[in-house]
DSSP file (Angstrom, degrees, kcal/mol; ACC not computed):
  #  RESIDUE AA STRUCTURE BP1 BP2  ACC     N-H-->O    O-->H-N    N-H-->O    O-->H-N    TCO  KAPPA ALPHA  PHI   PSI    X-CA   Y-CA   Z-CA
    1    1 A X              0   0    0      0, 0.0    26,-1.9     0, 0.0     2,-0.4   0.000 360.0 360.0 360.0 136.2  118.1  192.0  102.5
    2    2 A X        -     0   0    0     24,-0.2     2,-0.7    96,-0.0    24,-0.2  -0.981 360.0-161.5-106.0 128.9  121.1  193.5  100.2
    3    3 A X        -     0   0    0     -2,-0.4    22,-3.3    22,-0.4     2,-0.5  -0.929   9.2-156.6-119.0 109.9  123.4  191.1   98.6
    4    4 A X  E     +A   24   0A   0     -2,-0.7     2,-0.6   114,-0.4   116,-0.3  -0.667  18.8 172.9 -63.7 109.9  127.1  192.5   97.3
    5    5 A X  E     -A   23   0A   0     18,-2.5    18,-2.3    -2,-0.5     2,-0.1  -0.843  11.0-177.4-124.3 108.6  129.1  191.2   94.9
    6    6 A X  E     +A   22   0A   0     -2,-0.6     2,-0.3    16,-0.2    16,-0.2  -0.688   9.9 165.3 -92.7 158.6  132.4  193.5   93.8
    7    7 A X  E     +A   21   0A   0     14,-1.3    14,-1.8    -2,-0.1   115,-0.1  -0.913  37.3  83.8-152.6-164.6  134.5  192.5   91.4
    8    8 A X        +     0   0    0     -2,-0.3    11,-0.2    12,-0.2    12,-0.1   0.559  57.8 133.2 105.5 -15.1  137.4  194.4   89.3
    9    9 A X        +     0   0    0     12,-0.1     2,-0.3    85,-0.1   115,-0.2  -0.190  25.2 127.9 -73.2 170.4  140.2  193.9   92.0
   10   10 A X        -     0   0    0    113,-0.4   115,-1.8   112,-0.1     2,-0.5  -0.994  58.6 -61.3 173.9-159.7  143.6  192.6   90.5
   11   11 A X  E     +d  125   0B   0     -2,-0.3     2,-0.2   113,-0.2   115,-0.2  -0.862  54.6 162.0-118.9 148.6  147.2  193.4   90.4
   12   12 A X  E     -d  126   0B   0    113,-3.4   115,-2.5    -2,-0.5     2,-0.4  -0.523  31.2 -92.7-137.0-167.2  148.5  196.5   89.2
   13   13 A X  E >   -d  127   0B   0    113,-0.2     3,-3.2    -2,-0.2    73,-0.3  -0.965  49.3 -85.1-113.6 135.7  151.5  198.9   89.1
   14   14 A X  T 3  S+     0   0    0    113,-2.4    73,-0.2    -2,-0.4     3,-0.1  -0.182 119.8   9.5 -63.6 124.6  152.3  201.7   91.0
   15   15 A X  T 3  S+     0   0    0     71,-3.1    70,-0.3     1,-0.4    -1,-0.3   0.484  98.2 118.0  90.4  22.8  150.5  204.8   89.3
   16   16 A X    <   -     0   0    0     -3,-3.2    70,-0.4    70,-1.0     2,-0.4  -0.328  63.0-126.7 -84.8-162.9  148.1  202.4   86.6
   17   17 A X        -     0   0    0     67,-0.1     2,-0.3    68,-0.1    67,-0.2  -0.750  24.0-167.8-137.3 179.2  144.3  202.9   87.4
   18   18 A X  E     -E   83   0C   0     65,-2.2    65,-4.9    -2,-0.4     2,-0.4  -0.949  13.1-144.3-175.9 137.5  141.7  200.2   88.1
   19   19 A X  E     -E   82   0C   0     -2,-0.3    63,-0.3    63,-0.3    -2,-0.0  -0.617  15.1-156.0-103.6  72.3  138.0  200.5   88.3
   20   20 A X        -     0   0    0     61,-1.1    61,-0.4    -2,-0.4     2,-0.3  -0.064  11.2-157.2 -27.5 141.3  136.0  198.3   91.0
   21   21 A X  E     -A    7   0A   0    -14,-1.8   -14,-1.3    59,-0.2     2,-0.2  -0.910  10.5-162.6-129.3 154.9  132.4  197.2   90.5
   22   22 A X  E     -A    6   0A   0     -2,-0.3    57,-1.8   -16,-0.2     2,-0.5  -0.870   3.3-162.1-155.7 142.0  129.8  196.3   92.7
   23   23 A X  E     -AB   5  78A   0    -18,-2.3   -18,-2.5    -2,-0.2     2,-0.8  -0.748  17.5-161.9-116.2 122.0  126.9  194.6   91.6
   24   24 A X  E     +A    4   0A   0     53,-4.3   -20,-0.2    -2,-0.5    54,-0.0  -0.713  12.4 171.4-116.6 124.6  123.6  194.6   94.1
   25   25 A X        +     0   0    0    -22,-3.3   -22,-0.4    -2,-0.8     2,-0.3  -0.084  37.9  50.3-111.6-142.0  120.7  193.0   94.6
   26   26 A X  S    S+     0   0    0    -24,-0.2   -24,-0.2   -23,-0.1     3,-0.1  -0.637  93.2  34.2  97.4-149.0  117.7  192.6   97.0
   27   27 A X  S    S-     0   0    0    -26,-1.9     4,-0.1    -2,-0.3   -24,-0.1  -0.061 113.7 -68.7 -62.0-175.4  115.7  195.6   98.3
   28   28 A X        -     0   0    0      1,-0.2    -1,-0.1     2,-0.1    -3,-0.0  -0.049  43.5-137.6 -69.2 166.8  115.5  198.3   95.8
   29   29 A X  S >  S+     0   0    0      1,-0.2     3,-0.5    -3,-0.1    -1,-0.2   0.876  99.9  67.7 -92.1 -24.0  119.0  199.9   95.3
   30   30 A X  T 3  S+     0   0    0      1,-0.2    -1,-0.2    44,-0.1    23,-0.1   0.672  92.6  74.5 -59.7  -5.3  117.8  203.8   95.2
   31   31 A X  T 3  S+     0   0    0     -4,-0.1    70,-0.6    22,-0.1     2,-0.3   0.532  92.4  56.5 -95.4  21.6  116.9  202.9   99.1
   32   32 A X  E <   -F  100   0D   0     -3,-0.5    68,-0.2    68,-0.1     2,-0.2  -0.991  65.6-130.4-155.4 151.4  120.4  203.0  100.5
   33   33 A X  E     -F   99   0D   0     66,-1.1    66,-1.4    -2,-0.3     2,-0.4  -0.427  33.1-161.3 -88.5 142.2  123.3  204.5  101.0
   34   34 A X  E     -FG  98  51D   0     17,-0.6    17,-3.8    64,-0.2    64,-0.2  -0.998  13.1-173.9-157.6 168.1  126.8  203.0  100.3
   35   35 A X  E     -FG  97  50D   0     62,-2.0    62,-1.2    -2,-0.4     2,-0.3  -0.732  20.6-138.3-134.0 177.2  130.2  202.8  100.6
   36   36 A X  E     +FG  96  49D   0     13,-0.8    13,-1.2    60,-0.2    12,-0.5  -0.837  32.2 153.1-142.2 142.7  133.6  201.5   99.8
   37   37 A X  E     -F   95   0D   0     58,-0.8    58,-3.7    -2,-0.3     2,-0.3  -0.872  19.2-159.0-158.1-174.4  136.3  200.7  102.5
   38   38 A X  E     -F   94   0D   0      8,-0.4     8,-2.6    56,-0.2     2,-0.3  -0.972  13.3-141.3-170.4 156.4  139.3  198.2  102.6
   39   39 A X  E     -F   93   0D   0     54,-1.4    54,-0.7    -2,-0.3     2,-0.3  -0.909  12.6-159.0-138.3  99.7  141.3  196.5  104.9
   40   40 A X    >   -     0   0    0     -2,-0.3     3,-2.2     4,-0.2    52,-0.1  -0.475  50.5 -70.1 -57.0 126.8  145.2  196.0  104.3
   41   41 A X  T 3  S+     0   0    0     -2,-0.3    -1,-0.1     1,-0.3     3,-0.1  -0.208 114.1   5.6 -50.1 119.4  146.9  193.3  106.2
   42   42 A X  T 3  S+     0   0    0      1,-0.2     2,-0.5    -2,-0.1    -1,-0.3   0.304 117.9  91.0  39.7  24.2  147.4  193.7  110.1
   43   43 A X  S <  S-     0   0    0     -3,-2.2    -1,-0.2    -4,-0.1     2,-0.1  -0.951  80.6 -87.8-142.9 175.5  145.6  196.7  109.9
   44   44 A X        -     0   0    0     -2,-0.5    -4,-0.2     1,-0.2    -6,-0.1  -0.374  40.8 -94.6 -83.8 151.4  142.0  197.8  110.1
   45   45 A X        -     0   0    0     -6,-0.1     2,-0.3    -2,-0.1    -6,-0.2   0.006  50.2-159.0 -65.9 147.4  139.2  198.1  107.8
   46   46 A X        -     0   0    0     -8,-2.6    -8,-0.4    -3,-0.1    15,-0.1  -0.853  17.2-120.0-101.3  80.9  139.1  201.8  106.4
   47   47 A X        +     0   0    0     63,-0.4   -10,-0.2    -2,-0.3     3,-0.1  -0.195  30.0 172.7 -78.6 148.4  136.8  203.6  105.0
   48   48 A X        -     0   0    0    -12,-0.5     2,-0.2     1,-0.2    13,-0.2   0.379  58.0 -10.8-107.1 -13.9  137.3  205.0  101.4
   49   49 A X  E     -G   36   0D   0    -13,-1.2   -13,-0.8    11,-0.2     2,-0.3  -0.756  46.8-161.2 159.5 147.1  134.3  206.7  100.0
   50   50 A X  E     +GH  35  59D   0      9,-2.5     9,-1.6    -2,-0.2   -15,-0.3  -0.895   8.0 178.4-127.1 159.2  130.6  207.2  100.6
   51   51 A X  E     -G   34   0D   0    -17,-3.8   -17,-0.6    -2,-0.3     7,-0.2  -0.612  28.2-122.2-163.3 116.0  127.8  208.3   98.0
   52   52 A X    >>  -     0   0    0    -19,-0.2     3,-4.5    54,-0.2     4,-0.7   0.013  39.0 -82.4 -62.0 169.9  124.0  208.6   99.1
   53   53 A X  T 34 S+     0   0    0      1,-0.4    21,-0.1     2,-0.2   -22,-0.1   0.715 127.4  32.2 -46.8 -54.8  121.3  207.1   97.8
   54   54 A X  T 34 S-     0   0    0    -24,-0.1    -1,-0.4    50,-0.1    -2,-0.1   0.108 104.9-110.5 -82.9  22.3  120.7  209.6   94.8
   55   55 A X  T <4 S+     0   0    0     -3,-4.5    -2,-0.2     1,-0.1    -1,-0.1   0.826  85.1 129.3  70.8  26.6  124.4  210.4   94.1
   56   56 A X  S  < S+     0   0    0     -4,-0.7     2,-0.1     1,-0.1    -1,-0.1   0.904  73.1  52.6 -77.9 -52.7  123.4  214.2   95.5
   57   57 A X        +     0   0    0     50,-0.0     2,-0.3     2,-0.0    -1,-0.1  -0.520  58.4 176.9 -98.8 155.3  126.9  213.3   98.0
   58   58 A X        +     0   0    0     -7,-0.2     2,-0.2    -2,-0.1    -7,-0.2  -0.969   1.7 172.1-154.5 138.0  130.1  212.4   97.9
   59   59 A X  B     -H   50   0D   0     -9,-1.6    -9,-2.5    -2,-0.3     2,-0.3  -0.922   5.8-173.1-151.4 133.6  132.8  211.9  100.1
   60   60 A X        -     0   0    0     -2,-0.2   -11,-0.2   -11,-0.2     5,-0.1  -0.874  29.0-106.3-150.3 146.9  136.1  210.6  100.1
   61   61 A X    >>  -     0   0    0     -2,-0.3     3,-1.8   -13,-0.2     4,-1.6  -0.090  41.1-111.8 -53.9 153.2  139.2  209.7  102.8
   62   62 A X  T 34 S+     0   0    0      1,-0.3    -1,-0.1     2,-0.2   -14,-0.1   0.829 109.9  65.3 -63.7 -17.3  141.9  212.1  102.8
   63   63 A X  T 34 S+     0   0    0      1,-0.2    -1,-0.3     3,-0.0   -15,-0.0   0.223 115.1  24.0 -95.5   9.4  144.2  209.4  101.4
   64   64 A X  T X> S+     0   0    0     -3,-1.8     4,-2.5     3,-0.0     3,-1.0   0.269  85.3 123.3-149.6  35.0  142.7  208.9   98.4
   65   65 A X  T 3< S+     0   0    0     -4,-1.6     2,-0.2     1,-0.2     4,-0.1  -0.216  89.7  29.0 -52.8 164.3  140.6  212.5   97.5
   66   66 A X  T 34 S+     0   0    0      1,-0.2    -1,-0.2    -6,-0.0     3,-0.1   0.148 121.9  57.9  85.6 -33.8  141.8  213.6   94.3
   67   67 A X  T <4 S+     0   0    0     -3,-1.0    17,-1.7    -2,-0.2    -1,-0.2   0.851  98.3  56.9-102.2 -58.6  142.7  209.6   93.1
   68   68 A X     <  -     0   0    0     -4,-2.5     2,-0.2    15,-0.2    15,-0.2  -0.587  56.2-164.2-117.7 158.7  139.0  207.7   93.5
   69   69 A X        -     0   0    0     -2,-0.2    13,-2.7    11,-0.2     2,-0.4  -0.929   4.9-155.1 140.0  66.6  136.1  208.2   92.2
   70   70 A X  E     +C   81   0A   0     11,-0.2     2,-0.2    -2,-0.2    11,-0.2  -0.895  22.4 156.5-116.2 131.5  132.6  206.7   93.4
   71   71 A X  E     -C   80   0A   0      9,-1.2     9,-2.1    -2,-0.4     2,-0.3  -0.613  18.0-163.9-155.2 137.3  129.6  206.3   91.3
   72   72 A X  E     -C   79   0A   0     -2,-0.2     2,-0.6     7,-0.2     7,-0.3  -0.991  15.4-146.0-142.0 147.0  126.5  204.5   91.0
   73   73 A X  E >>> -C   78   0A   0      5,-2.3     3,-1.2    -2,-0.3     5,-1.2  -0.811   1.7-165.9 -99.9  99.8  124.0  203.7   88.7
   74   74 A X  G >45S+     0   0    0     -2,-0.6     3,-1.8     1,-0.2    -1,-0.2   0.831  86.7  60.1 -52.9 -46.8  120.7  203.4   90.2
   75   75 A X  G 345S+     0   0    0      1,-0.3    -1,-0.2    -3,-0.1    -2,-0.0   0.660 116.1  30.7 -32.3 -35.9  119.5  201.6   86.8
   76   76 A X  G <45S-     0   0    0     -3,-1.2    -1,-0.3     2,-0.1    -2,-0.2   0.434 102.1-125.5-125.7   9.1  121.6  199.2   87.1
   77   77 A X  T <<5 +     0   0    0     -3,-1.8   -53,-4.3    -4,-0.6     2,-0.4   0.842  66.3 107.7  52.0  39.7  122.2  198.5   90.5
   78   78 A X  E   < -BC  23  73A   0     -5,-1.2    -5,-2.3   -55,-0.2     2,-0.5  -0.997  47.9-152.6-143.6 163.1  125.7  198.7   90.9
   79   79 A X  E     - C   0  72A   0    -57,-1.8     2,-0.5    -2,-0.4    -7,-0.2  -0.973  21.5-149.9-127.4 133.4  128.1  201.2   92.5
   80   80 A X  E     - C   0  71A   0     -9,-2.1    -9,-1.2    -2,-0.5     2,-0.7  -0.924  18.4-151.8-130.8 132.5  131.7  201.8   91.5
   81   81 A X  E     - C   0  70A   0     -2,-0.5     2,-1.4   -61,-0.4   -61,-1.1  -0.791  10.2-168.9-120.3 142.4  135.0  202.7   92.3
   82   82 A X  E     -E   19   0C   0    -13,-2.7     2,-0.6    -2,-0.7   -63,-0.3  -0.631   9.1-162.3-113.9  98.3  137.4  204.2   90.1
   83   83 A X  E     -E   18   0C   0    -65,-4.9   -65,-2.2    -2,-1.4     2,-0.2  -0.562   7.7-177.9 -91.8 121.4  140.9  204.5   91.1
   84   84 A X        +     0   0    0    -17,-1.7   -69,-0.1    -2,-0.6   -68,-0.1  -0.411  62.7  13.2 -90.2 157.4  143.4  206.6   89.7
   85   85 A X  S    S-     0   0    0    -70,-0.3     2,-0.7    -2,-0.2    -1,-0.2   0.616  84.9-154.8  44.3 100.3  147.2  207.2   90.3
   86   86 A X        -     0   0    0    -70,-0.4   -71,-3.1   -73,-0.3   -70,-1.0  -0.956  11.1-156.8-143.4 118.9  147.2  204.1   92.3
   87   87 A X    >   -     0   0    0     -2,-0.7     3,-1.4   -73,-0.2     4,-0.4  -0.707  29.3-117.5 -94.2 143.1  150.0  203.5   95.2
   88   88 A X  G >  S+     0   0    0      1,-0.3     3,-2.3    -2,-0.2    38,-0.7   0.821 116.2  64.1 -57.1 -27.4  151.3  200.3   96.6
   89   89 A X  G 3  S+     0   0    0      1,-0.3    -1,-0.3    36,-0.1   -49,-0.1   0.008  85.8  70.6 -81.1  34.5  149.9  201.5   99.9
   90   90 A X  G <  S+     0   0    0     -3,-1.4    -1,-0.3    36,-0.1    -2,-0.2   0.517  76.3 126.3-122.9 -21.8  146.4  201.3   98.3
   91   91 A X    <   +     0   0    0     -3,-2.3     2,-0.3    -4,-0.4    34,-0.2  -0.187  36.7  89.6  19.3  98.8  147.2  197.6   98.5
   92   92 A X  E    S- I   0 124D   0     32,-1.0    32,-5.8   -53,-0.1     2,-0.5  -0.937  81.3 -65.0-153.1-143.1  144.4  195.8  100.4
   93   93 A X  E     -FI  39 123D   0    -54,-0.7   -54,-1.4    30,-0.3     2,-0.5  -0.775  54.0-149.2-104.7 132.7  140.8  193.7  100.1
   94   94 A X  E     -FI  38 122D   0     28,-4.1    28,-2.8    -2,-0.5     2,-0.7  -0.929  18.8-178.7-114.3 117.8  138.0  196.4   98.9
   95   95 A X  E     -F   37   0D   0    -58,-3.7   -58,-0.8    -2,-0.5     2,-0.1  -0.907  21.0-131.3-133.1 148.7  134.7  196.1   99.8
   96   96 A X  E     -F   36   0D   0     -2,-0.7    23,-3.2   -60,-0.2   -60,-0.2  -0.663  20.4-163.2 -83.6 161.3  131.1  197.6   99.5
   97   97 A X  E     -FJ  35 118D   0    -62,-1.2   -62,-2.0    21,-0.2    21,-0.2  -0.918  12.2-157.7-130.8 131.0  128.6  198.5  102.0
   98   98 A X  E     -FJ  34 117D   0     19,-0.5    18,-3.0   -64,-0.2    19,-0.9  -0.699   2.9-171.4-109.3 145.1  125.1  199.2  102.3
   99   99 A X  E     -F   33   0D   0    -66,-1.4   -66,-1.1    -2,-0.2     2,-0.6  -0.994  13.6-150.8-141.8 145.9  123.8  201.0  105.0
  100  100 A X  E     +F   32   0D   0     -2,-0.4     2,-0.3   -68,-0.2   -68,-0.1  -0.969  35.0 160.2-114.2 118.2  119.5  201.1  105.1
  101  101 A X        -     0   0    0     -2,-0.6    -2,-0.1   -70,-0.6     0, 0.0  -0.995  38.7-137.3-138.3 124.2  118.9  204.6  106.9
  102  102 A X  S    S+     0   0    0     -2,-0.3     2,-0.4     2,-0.0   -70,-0.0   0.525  74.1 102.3 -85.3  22.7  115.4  206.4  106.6
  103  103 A X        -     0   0    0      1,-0.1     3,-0.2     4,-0.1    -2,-0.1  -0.800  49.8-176.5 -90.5 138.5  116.7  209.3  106.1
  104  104 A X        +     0   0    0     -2,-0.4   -50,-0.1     1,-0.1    -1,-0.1   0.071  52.6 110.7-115.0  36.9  116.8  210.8  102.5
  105  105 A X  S    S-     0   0    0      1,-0.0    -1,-0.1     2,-0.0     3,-0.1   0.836  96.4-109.5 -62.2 -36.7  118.8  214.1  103.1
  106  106 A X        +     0   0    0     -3,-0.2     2,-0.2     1,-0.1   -54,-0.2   0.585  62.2 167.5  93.5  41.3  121.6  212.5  101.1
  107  107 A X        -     0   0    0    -50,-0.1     2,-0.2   -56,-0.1   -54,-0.2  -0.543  23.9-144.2 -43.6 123.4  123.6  212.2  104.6
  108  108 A X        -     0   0    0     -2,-0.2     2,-0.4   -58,-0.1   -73,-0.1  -0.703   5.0-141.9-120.6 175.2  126.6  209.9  104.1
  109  109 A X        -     0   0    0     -2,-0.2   -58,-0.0   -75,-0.1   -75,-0.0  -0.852  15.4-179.4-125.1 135.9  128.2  207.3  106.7
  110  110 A X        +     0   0    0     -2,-0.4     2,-0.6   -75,-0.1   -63,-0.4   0.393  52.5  84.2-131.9  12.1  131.6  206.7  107.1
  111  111 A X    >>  -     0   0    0      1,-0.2     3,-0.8   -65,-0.1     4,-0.7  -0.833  66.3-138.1-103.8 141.8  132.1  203.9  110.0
  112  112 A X  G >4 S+     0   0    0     -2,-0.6     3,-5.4     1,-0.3    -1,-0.2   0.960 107.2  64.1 -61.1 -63.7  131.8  200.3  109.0
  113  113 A X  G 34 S+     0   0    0      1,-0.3    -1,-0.3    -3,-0.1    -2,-0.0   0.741  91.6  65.1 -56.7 -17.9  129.9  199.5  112.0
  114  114 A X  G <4 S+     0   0    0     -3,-0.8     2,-0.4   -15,-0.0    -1,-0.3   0.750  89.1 105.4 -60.6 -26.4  126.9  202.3  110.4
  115  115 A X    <<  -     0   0    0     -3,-5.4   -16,-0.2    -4,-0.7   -81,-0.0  -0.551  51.8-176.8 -78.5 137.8  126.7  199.3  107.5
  116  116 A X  S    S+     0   0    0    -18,-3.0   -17,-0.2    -2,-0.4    -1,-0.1   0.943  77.4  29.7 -72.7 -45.3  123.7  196.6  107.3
  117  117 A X  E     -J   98   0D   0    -19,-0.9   -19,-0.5  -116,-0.0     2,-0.2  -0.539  59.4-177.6-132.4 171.1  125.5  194.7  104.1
  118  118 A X  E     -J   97   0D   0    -21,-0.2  -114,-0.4  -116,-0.2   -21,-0.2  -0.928  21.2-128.3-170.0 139.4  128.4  194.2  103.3
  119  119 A X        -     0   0    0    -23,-3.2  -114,-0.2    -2,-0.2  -115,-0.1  -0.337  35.0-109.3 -93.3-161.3  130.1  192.3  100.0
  120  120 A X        -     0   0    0   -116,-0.3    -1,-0.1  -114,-0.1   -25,-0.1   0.040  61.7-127.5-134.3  -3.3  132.9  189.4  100.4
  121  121 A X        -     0   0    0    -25,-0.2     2,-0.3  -117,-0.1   -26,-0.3   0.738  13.0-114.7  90.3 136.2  135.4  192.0   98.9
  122  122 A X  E     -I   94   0D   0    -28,-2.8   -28,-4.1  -115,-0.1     2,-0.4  -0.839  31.0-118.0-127.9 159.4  138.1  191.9   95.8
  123  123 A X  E     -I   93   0D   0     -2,-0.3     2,-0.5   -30,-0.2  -113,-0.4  -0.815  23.5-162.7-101.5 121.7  141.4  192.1   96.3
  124  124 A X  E     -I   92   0D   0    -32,-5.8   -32,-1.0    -2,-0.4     2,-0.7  -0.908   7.6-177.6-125.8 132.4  143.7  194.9   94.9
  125  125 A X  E     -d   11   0B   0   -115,-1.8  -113,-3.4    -2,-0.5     2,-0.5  -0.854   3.2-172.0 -94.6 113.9  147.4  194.7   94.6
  126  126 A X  E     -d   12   0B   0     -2,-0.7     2,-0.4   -38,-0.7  -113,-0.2  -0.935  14.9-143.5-115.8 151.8  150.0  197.4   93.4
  127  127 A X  E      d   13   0B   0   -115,-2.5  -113,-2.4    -2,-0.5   -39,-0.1  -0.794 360.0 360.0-110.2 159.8  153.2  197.0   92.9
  128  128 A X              0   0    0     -2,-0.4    -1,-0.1  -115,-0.2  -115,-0.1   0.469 360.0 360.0 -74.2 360.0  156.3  199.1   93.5
């Protein structure tokens, strides 16, 4: 079992920055894989960035390469995202994801349904 908790969302202004956090506990955290995605209102959850287990990978949607930023600290069991240049259409509910895969290639996942956990998600607003 993984349990997520992000927190960090809030409302911002078009081209401030914001950092998400997400804090995990459970099986060890080095043993998984994770993500960030979000889901904007009437539309479907997205994914936003992946980074295996040991940070070896990284990968990011095409709408916000360049912008975000994800990181974890295995030490501390959390994973983070760090958003730059930040556009209203960046607008929704952010969540992490865990995905438990035995593979350690540092292969990364990018469909929700490829996640085990999942956190309850913070909310980020920019405005125009």
């Amino acid at each position: 079992q993984v349990q997520l908790v992000e927190s960090g969302g809030g409302l911002v202004q078009t081209g401030d920055s914001l950092k998400l956090a997400c804090a995990a506990s459970g099986r060890p955290f080095s043993s998984y894989d994770l993500g960030w995605f979000r889901q904007a209102p009437g539309k479907d959850r997205e994914f936003v960035a992946a980074i295996s287990r040991r940070s070896t990978n990284t990968n990011y949607a095409d709408s916000v390469k360049g912008r975000f930023t994800i990181s974890r600290d295995n030490a501390k069991n959390t994973v983070s995202l760090h958003m730059n240049t930040l556009k209203p259409e960046d607008t929704a509910v952010y969540y992490c994801a865990a995905v438990i895969s035995p593979y350690t290639d540092g292969r990364l996942y990018f469909v929700g349904s490829q996640y085990d956990y999942w956190g309850q998600g913070t909310q980020v607003t920019v405005s125009s």
